[in-house]
N, CA and C atoms as a LAMMPS dump frame, in Angstrom:
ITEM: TIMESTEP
0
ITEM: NUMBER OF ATOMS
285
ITEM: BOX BOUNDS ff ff ff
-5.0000000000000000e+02 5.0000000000000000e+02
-5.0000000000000000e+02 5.0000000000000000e+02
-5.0000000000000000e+02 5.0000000000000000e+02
ITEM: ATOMS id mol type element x y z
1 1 1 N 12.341 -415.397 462.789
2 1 2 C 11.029 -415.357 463.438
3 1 3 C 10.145 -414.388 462.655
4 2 1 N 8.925 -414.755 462.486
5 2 2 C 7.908 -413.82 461.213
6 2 3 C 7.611 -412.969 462.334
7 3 1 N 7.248 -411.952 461.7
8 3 2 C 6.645 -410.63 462.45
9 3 3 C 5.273 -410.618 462.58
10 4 1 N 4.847 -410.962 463.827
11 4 2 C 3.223 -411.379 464.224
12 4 3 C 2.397 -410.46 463.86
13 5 1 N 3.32 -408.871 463.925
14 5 2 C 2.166 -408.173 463.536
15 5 3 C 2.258 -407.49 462.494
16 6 1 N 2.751 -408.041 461.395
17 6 2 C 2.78 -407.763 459.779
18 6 3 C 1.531 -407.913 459.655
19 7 1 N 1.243 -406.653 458.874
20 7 2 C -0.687 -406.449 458.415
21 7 3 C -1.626 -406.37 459.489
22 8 1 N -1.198 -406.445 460.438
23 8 2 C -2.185 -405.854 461.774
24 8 3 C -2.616 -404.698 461.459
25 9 1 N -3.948 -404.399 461.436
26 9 2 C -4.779 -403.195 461.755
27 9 3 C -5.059 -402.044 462.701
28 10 1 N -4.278 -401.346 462.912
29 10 2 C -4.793 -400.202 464.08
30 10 3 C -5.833 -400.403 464.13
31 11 1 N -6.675 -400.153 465.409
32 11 2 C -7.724 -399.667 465.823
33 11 3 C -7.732 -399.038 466.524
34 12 1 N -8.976 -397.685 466.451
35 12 2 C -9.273 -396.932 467.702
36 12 3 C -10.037 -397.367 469.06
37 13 1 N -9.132 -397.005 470.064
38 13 2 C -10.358 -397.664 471.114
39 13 3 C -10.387 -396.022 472.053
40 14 1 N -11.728 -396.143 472.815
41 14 2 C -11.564 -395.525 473.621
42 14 3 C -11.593 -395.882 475.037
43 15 1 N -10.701 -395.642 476.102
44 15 2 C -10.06 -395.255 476.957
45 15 3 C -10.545 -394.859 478.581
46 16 1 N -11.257 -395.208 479.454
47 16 2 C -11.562 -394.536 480.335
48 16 3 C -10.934 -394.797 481.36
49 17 1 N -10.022 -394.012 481.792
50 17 2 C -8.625 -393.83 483.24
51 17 3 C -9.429 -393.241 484.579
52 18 1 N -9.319 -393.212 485.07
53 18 2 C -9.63 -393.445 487.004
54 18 3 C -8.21 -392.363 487.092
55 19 1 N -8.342 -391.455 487.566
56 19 2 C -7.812 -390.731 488.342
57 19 3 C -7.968 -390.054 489.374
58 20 1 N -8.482 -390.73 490.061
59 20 2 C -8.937 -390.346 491.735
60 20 3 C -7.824 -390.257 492.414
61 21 1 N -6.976 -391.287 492.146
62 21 2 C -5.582 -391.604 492.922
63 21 3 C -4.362 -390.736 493.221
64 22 1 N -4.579 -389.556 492.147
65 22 2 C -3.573 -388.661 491.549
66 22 3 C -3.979 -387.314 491.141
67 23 1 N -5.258 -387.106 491.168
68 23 2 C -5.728 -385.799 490.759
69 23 3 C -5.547 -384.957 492.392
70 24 1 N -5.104 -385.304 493.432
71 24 2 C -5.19 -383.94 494.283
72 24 3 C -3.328 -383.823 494.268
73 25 1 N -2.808 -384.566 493.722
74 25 2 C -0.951 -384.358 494.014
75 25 3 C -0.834 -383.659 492.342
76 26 1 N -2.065 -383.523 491.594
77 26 2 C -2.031 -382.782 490.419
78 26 3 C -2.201 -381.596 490.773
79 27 1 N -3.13 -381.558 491.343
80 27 2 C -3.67 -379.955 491.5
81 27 3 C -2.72 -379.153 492.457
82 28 1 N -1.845 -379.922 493.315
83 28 2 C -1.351 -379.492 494.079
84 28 3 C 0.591 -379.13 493.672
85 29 1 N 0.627 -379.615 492.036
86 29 2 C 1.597 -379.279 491.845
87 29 3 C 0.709 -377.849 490.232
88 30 1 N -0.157 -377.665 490.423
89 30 2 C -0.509 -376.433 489.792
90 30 3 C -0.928 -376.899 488.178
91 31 1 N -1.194 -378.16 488.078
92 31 2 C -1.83 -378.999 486.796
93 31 3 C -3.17 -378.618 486.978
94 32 1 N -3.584 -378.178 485.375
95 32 2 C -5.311 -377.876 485.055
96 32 3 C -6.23 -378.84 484.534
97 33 1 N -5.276 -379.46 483.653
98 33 2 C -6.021 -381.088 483.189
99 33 3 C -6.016 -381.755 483.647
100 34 1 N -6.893 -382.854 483.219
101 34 2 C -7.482 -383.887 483.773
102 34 3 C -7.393 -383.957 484.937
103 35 1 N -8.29 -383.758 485.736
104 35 2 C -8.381 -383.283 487.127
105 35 3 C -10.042 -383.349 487.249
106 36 1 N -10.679 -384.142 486.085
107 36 2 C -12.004 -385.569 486.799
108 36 3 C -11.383 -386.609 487.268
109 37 1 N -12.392 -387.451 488.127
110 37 2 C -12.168 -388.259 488.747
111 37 3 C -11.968 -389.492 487.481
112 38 1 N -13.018 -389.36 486.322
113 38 2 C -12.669 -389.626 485.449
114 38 3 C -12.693 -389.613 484.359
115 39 1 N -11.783 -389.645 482.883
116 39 2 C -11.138 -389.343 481.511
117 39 3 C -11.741 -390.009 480.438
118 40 1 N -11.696 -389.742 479.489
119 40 2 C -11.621 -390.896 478.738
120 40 3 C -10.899 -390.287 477.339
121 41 1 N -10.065 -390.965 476.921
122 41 2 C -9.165 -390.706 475.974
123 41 3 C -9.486 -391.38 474.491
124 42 1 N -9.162 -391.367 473.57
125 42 2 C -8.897 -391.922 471.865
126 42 3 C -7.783 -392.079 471.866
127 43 1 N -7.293 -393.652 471.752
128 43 2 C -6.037 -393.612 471.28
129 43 3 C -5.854 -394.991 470.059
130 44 1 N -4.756 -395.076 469.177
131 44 2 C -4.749 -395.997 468.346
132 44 3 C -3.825 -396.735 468.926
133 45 1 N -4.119 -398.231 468.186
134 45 2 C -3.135 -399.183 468.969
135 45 3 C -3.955 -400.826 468.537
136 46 1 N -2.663 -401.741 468.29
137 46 2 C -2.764 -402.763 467.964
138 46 3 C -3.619 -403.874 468.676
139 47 1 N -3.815 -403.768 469.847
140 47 2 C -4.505 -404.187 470.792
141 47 3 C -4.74 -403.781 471.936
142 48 1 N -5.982 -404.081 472.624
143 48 2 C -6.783 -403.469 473.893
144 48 3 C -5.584 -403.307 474.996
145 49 1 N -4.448 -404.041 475.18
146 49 2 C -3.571 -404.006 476.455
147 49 3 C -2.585 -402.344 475.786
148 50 1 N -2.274 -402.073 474.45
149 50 2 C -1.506 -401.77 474.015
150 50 3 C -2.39 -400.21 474.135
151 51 1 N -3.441 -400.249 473.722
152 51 2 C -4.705 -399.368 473.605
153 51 3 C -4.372 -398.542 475.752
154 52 1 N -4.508 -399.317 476.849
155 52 2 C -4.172 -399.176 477.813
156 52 3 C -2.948 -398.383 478.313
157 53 1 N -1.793 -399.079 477.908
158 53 2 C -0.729 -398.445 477.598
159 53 3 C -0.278 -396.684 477.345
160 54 1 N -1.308 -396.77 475.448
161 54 2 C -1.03 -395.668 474.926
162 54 3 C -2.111 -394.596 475.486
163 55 1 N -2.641 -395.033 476.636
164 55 2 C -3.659 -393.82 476.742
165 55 3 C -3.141 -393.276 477.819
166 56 1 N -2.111 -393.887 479.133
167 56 2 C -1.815 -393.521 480.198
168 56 3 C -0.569 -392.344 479.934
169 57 1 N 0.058 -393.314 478.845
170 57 2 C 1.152 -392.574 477.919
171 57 3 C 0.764 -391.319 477.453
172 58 1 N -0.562 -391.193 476.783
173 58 2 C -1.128 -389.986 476.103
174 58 3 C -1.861 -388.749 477.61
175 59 1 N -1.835 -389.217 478.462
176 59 2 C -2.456 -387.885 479.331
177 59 3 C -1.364 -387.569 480.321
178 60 1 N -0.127 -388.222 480.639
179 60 2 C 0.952 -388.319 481.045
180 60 3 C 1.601 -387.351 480.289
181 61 1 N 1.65 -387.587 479.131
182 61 2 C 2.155 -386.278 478.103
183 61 3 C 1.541 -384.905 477.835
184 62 1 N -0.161 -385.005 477.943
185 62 2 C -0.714 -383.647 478.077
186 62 3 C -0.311 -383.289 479.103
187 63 1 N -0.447 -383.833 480.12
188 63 2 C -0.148 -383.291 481.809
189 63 3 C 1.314 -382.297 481.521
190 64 1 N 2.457 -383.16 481.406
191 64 2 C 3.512 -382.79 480.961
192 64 3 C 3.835 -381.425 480.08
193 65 1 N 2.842 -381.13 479.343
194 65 2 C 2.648 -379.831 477.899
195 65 3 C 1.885 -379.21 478.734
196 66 1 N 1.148 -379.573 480.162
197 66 2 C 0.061 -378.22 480.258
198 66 3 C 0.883 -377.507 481.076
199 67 1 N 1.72 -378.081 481.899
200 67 2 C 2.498 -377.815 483.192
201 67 3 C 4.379 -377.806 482.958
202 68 1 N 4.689 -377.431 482.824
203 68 2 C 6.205 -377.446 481.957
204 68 3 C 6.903 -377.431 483.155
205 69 1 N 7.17 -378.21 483.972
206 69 2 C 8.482 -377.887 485.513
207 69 3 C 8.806 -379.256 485.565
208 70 1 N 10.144 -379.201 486.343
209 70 2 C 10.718 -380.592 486.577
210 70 3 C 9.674 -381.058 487.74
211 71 1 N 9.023 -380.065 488.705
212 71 2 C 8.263 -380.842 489.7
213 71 3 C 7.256 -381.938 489.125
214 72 1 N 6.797 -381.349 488.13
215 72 2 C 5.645 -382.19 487.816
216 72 3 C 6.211 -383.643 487.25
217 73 1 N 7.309 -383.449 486.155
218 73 2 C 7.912 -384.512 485.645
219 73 3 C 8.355 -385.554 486.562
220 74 1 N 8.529 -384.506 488.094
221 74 2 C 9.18 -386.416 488.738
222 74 3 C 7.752 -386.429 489.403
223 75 1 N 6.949 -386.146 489.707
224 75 2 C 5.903 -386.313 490.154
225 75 3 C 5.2 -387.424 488.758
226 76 1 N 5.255 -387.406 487.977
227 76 2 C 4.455 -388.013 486.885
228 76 3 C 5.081 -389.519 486.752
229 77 1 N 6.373 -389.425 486.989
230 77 2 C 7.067 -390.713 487.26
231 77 3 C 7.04 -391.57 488.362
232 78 1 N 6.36 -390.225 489.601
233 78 2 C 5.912 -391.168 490.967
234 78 3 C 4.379 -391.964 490.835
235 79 1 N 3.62 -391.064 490.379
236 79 2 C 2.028 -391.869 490.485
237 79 3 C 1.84 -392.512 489.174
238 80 1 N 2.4 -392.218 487.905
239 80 2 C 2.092 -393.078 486.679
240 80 3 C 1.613 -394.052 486.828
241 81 1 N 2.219 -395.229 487.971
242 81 2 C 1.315 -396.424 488.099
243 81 3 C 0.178 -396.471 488.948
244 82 1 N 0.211 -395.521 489.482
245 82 2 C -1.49 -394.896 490.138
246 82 3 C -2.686 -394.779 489.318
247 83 1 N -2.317 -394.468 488.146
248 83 2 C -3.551 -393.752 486.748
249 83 3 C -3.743 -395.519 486.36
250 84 1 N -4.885 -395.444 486.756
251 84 2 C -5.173 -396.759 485.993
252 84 3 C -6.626 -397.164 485.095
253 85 1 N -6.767 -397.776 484.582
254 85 2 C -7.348 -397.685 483.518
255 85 3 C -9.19 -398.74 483.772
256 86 1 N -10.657 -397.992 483.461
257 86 2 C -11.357 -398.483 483.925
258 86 3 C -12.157 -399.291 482.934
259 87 1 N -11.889 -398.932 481.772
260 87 2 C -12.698 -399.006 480.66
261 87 3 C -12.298 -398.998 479.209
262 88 1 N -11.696 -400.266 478.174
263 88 2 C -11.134 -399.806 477.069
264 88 3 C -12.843 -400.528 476.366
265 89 1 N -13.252 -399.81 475.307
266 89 2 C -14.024 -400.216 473.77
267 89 3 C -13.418 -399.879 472.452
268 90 1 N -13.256 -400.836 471.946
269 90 2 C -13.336 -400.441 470.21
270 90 3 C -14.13 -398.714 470.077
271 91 1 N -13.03 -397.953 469.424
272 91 2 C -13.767 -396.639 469.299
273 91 3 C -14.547 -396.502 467.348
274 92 1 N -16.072 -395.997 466.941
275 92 2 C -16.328 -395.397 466.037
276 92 3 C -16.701 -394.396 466.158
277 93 1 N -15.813 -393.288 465.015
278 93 2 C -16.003 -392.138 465.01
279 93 3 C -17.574 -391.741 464.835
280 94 1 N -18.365 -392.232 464.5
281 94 2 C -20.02 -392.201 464.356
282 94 3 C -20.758 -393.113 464.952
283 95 1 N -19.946 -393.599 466.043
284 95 2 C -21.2 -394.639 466.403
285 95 3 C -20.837 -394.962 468.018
């Protein structure tokens, strides 16, 4: 089977996540980031679903680095599918 995405292009998109759903069980486990209602992230990625993906992935992991306890970690595994995503565009760095 050929590899569909031989020579595929990264692109940047940017990202805008809705966290209304999850920002007061943030604050309430002592998390400082992202704690608007809502984000918007840069992330690279082969396509807009994948772009989705890597951005929930990417503030899931800051969250994780700002706040270092197992509380937060199973907490991040409870609402993860709470953070959901409002807004992906093709990102230019100048435009």
């Amino acid at each position: 089977v050929p590899n569909r995405n031989k020579g595929a292009i990264k692109m940047m998109y940017k990202v805008e996540i809705n966290m209304m759903k999850v920002k007061r069980r943030l604050e309430a486990n002592g998390v400082k980031i992202h704690l608007k209602p809502k984000i918007a992230v840069v992330v690279t990625a082969d396509t807009p679903d994948d772009a989705c993906a890597n951005a929930i992935n990417k503030v899931c992991k800051e969250i994780k680095e700002n706040k270092r306890t197992k509380a937060v970690e199973k907490l991040l595994t409870d609402v993860k599918e709470k953070i959901s995503v409002i807004k992906v565009r093709p990102y230019k760095k100048n435009g």
